[in-house]
PDB file with one MODEL, atoms N, CA, C and O in Angstrom:
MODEL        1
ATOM      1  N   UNK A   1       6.704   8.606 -37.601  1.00  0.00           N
ATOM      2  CA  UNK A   1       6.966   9.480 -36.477  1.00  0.00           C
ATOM      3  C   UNK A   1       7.948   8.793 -35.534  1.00  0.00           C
ATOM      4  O   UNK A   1       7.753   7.674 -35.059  1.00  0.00           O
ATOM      5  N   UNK A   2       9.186   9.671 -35.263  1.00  0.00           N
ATOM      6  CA  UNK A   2       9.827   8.932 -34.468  1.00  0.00           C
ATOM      7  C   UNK A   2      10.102   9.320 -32.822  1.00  0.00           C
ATOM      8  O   UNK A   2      11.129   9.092 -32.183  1.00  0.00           O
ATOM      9  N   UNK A   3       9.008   9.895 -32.409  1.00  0.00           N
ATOM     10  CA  UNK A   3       8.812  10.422 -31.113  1.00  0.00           C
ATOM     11  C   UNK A   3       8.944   8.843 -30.047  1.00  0.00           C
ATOM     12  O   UNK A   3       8.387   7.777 -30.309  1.00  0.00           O
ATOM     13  N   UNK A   4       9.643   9.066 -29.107  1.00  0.00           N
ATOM     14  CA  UNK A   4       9.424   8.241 -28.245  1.00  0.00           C
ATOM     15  C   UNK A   4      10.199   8.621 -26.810  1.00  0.00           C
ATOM     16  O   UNK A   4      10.939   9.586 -26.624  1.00  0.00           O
ATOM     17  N   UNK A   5       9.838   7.643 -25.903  1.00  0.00           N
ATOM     18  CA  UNK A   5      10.346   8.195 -24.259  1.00  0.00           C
ATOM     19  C   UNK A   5      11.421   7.693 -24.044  1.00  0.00           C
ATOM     20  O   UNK A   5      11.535   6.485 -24.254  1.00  0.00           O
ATOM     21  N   UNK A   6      12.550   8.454 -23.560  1.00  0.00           N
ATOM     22  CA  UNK A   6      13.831   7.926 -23.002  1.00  0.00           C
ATOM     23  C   UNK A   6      14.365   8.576 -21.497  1.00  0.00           C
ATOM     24  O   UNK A   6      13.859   9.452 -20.796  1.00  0.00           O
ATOM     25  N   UNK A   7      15.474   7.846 -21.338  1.00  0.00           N
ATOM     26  CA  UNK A   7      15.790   8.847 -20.037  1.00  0.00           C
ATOM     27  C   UNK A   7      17.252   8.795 -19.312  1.00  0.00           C
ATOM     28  O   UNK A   7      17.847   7.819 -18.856  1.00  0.00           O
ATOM     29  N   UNK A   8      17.562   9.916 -19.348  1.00  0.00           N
ATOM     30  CA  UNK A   8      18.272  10.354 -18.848  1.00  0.00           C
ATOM     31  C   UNK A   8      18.829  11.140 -17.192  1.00  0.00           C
ATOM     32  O   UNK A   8      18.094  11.118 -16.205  1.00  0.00           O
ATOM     33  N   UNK A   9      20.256  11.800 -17.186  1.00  0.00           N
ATOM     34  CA  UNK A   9      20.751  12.166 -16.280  1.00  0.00           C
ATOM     35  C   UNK A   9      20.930  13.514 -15.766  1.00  0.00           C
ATOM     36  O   UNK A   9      22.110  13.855 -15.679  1.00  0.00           O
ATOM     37  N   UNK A  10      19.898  14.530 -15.335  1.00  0.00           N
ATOM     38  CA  UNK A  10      19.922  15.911 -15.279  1.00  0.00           C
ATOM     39  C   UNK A  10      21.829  16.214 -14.636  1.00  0.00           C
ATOM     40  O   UNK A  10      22.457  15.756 -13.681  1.00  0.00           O
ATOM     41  N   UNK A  11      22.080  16.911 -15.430  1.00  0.00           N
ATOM     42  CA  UNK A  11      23.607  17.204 -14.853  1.00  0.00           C
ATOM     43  C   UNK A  11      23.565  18.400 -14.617  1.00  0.00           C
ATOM     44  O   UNK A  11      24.280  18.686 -13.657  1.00  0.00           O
ATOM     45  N   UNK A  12      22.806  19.634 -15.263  1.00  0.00           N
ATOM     46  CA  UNK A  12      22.724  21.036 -14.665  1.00  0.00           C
ATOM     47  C   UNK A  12      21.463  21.784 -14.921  1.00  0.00           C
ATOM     48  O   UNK A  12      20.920  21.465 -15.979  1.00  0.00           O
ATOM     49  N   UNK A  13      21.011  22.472 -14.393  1.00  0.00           N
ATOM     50  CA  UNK A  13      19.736  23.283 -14.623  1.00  0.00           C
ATOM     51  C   UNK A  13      20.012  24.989 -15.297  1.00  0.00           C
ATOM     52  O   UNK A  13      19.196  25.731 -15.843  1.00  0.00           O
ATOM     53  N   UNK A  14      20.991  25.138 -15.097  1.00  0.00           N
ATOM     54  CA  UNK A  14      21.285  26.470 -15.622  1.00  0.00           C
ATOM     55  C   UNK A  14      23.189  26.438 -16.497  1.00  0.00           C
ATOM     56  O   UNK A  14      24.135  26.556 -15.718  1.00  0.00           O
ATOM     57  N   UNK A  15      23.448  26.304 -17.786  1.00  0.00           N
ATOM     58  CA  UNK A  15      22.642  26.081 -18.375  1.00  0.00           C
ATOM     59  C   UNK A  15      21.788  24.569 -18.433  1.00  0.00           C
ATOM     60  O   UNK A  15      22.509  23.644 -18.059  1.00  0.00           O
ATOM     61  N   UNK A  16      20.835  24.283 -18.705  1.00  0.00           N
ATOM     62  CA  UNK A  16      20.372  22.552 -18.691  1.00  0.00           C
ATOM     63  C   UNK A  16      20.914  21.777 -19.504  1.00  0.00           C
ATOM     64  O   UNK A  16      20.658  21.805 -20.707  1.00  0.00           O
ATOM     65  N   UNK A  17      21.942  20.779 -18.829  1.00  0.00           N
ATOM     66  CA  UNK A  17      22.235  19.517 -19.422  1.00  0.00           C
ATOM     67  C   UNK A  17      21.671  18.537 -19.262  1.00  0.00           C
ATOM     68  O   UNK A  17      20.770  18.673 -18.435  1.00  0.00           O
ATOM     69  N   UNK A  18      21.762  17.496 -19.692  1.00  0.00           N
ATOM     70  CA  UNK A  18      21.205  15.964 -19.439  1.00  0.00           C
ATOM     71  C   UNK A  18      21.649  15.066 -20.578  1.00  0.00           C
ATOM     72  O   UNK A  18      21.517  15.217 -21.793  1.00  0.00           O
ATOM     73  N   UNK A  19      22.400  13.769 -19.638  1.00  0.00           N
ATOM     74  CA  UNK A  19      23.185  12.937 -20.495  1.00  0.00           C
ATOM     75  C   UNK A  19      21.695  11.724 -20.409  1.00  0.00           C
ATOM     76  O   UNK A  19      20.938  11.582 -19.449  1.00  0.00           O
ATOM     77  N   UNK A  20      21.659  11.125 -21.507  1.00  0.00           N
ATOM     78  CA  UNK A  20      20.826  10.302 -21.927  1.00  0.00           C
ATOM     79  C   UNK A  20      21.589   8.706 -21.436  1.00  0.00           C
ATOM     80  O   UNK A  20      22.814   8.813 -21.485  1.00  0.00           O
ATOM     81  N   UNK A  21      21.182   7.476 -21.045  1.00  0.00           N
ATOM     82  CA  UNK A  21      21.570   7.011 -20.677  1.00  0.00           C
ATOM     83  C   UNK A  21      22.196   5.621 -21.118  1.00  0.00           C
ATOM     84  O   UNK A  21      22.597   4.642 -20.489  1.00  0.00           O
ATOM     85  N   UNK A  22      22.081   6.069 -22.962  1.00  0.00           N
ATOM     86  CA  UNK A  22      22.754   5.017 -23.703  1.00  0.00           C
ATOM     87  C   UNK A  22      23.608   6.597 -24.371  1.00  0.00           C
ATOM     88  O   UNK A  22      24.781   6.572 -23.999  1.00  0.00           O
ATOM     89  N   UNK A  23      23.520   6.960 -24.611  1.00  0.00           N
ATOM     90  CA  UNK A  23      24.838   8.434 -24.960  1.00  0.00           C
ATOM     91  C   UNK A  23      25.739   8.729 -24.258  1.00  0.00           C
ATOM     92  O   UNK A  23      25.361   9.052 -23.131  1.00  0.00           O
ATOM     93  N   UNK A  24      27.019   8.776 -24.448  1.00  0.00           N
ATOM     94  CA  UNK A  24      27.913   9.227 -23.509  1.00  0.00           C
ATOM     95  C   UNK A  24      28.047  11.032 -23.877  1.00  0.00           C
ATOM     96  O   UNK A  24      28.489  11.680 -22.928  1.00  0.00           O
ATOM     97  N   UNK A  25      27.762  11.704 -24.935  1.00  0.00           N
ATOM     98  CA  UNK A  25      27.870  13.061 -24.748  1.00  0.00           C
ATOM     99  C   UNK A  25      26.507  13.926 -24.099  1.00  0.00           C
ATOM    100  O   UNK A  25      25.384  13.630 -24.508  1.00  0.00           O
ATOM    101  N   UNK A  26      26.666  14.879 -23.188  1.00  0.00           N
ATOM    102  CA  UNK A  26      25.312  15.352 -22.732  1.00  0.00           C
ATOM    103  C   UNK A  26      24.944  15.615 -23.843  1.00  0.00           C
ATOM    104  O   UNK A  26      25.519  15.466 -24.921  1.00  0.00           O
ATOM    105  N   UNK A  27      23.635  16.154 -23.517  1.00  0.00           N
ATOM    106  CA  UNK A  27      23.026  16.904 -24.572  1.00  0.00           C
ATOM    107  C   UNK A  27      22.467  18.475 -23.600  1.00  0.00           C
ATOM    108  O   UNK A  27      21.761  18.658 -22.608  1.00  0.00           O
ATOM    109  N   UNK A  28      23.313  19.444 -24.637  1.00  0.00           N
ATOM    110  CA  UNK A  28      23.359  20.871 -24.320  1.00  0.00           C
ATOM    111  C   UNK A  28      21.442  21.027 -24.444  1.00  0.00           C
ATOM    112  O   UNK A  28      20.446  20.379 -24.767  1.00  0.00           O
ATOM    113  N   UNK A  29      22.082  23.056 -23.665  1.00  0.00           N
ATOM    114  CA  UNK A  29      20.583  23.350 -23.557  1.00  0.00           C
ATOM    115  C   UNK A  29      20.024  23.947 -24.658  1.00  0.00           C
ATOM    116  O   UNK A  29      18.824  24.185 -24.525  1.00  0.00           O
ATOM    117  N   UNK A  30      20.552  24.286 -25.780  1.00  0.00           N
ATOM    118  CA  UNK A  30      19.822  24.360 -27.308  1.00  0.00           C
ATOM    119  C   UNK A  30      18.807  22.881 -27.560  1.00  0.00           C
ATOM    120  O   UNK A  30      17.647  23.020 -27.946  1.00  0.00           O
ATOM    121  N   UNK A  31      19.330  21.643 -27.323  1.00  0.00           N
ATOM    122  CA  UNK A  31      18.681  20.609 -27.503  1.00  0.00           C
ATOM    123  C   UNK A  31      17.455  20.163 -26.704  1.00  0.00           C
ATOM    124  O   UNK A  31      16.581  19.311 -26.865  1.00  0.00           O
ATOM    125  N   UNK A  32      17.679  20.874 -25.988  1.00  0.00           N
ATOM    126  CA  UNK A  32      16.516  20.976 -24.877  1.00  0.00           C
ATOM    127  C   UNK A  32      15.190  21.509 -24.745  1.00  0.00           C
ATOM    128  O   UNK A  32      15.330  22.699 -24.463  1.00  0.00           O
ATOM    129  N   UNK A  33      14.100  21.246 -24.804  1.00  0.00           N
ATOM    130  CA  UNK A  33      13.209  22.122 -23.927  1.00  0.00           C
ATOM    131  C   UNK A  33      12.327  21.405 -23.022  1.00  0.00           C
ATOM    132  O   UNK A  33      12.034  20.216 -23.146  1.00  0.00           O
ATOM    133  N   UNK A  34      11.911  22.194 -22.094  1.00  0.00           N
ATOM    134  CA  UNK A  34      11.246  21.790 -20.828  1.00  0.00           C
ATOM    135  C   UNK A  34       9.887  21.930 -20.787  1.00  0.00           C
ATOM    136  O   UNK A  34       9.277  22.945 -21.124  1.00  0.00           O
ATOM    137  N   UNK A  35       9.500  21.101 -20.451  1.00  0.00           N
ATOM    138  CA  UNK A  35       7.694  21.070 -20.047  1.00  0.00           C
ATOM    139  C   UNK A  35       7.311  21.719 -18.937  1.00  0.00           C
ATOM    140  O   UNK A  35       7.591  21.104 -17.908  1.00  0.00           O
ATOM    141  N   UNK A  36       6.634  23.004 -18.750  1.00  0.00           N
ATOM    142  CA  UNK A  36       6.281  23.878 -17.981  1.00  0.00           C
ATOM    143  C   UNK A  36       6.130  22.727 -16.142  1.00  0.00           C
ATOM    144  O   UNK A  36       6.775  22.887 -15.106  1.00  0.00           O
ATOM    145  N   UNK A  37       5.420  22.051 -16.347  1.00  0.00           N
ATOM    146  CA  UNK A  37       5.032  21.586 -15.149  1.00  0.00           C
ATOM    147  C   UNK A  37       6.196  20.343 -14.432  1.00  0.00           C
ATOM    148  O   UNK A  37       6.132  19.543 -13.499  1.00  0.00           O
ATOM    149  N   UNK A  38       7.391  20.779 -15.616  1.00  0.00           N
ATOM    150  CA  UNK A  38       8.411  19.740 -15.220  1.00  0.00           C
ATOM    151  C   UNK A  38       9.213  20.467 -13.521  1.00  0.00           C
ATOM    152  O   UNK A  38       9.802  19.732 -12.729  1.00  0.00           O
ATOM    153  N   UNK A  39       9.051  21.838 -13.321  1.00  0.00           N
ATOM    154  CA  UNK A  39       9.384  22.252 -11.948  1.00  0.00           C
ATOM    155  C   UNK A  39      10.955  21.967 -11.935  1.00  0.00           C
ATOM    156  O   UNK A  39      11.632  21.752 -10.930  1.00  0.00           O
ATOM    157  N   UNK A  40      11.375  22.007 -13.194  1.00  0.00           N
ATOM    158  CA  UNK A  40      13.110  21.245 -11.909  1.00  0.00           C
ATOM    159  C   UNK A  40      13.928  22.069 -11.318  1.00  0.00           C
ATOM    160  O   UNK A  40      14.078  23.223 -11.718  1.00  0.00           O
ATOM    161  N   UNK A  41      14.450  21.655 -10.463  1.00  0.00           N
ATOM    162  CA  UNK A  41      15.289  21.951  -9.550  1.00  0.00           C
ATOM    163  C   UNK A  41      16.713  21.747  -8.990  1.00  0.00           C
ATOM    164  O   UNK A  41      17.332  20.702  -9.185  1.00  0.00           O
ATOM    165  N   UNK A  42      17.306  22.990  -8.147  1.00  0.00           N
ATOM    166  CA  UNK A  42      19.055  22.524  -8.347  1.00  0.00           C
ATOM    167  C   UNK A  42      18.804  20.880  -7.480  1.00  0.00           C
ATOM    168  O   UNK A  42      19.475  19.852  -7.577  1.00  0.00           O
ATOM    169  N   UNK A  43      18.170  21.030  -7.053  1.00  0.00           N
ATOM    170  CA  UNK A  43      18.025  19.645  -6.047  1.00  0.00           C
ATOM    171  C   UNK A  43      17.883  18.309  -6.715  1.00  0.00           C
ATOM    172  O   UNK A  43      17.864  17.192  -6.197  1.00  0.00           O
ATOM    173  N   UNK A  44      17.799  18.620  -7.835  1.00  0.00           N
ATOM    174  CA  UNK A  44      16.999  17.046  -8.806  1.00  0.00           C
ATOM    175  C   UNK A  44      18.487  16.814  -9.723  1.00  0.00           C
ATOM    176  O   UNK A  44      18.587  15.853 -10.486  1.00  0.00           O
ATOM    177  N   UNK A  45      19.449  17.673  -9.567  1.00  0.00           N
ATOM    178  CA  UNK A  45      20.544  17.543 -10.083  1.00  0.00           C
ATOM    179  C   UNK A  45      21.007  15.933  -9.460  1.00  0.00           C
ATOM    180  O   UNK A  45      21.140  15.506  -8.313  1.00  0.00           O
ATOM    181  N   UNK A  46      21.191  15.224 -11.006  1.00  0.00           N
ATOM    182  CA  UNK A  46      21.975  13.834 -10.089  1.00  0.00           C
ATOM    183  C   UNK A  46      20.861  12.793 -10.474  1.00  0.00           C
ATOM    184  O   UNK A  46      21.103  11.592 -10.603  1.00  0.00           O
ATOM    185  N   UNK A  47      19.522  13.401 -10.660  1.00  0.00           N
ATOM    186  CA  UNK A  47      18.193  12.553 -10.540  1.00  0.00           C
ATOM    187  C   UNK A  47      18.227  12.349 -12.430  1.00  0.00           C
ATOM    188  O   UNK A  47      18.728  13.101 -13.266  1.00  0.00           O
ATOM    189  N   UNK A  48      17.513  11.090 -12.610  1.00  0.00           N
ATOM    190  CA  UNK A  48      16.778  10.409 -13.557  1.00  0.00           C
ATOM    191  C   UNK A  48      15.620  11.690 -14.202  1.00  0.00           C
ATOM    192  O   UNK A  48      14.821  12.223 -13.433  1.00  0.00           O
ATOM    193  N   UNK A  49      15.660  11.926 -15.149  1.00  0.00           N
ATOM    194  CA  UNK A  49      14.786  12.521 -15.994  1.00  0.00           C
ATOM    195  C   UNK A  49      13.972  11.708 -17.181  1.00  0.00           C
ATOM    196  O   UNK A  49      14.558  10.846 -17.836  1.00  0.00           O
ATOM    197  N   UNK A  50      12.379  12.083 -17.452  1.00  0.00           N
ATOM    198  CA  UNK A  50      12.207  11.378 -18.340  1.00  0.00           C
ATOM    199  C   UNK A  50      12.328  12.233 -19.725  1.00  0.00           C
ATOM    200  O   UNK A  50      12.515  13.431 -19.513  1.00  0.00           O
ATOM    201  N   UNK A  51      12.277  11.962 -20.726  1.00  0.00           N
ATOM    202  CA  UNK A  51      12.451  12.402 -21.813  1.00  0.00           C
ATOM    203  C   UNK A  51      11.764  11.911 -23.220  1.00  0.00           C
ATOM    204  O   UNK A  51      11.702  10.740 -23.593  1.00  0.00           O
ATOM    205  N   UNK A  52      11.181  13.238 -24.029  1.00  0.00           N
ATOM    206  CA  UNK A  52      10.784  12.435 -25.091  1.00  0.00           C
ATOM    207  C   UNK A  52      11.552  13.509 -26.106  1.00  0.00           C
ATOM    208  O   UNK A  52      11.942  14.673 -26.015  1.00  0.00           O
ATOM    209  N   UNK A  53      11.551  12.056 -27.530  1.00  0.00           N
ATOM    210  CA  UNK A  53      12.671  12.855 -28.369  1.00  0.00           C
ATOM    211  C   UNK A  53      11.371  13.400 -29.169  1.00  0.00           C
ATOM    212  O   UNK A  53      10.268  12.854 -29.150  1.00  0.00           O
ATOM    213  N   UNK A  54      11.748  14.708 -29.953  1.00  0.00           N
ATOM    214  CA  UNK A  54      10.672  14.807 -31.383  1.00  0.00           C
ATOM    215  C   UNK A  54      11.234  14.737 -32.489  1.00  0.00           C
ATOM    216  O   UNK A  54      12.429  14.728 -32.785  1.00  0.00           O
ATOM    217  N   UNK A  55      10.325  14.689 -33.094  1.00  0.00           N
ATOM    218  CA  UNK A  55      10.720  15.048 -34.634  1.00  0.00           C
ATOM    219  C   UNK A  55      11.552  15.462 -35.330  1.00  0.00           C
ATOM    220  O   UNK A  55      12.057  14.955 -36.332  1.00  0.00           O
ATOM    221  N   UNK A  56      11.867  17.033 -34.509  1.00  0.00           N
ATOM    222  CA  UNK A  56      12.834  17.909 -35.039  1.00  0.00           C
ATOM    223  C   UNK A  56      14.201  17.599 -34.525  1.00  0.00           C
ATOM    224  O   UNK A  56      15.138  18.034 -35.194  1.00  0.00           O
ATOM    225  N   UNK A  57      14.440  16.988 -33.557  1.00  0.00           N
ATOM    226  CA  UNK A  57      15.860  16.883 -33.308  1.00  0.00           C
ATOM    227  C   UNK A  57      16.219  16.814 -32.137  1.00  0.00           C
ATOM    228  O   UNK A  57      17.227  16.235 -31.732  1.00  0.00           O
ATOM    229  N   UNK A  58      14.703  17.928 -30.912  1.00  0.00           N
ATOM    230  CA  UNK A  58      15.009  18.338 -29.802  1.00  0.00           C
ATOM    231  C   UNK A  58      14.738  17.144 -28.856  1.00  0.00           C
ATOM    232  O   UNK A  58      14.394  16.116 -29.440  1.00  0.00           O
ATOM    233  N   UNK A  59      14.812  17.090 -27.716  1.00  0.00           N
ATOM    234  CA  UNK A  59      14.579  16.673 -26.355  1.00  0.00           C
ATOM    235  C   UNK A  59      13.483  17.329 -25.733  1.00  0.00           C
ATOM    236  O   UNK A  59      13.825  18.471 -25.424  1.00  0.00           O
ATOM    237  N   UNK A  60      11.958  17.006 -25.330  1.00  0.00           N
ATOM    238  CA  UNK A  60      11.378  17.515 -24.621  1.00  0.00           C
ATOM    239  C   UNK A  60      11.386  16.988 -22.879  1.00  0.00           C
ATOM    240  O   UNK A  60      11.016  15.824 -22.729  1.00  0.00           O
ATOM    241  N   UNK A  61      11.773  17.746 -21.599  1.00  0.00           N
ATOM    242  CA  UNK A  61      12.240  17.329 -20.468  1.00  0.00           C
ATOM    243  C   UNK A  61      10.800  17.254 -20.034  1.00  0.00           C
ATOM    244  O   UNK A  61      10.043  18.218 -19.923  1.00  0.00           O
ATOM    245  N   UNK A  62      10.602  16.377 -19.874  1.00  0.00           N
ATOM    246  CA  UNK A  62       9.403  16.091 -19.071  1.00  0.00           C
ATOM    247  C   UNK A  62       9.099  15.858 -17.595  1.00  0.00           C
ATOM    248  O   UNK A  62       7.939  15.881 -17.184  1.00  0.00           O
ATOM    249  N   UNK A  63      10.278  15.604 -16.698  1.00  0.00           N
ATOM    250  CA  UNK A  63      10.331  16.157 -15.000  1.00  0.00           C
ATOM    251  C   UNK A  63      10.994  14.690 -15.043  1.00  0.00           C
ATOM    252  O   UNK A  63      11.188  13.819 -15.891  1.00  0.00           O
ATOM    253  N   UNK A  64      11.259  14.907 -13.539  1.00  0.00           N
ATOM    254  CA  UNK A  64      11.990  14.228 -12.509  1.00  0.00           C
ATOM    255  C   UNK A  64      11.554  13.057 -12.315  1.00  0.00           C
ATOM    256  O   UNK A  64      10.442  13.024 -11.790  1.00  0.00           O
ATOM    257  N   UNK A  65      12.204  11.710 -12.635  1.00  0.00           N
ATOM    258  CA  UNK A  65      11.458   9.829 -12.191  1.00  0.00           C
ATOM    259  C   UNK A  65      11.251  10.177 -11.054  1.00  0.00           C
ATOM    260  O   UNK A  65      12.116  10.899 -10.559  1.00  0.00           O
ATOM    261  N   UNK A  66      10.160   9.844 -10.282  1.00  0.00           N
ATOM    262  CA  UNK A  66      10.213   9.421  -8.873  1.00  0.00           C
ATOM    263  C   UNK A  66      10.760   8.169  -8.634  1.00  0.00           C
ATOM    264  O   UNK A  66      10.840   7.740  -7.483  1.00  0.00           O
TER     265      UNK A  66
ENDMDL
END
């Protein structure tokens, strides 16, 4: 299983980007999905995201580093 936590750079919420922080290409919002209680916001634009990769390929956004 090669699930594990990484993290990245929220760059937009609509559509959602986020550049990972050893990747220089974002990763679009097909690659994406969000964890209901992740809440984000235009405001968190700019902010540290945590991230876990799965299995299949995707990015699950798991909310905002404090």
């Amino acid at each position: 299983m090669d699930t594990q936590g990484e993290f990245g750079v929220l760059l937009s919420i609509t559509p959602l980007s986020v550049k990972l922080d050893e990747d220089p290409t974002p990763l679009e919002d097909y690659e994406l999905e969000v964890l209901r209680s992740a809440n984000l916001r235009v405001e968190d634009i700019g902010r540290t995201v945590a991230l876990m990769r799965c299995t299949n390929g995707q990015y699950l956004v798991c909310g905002v580093v404090e």
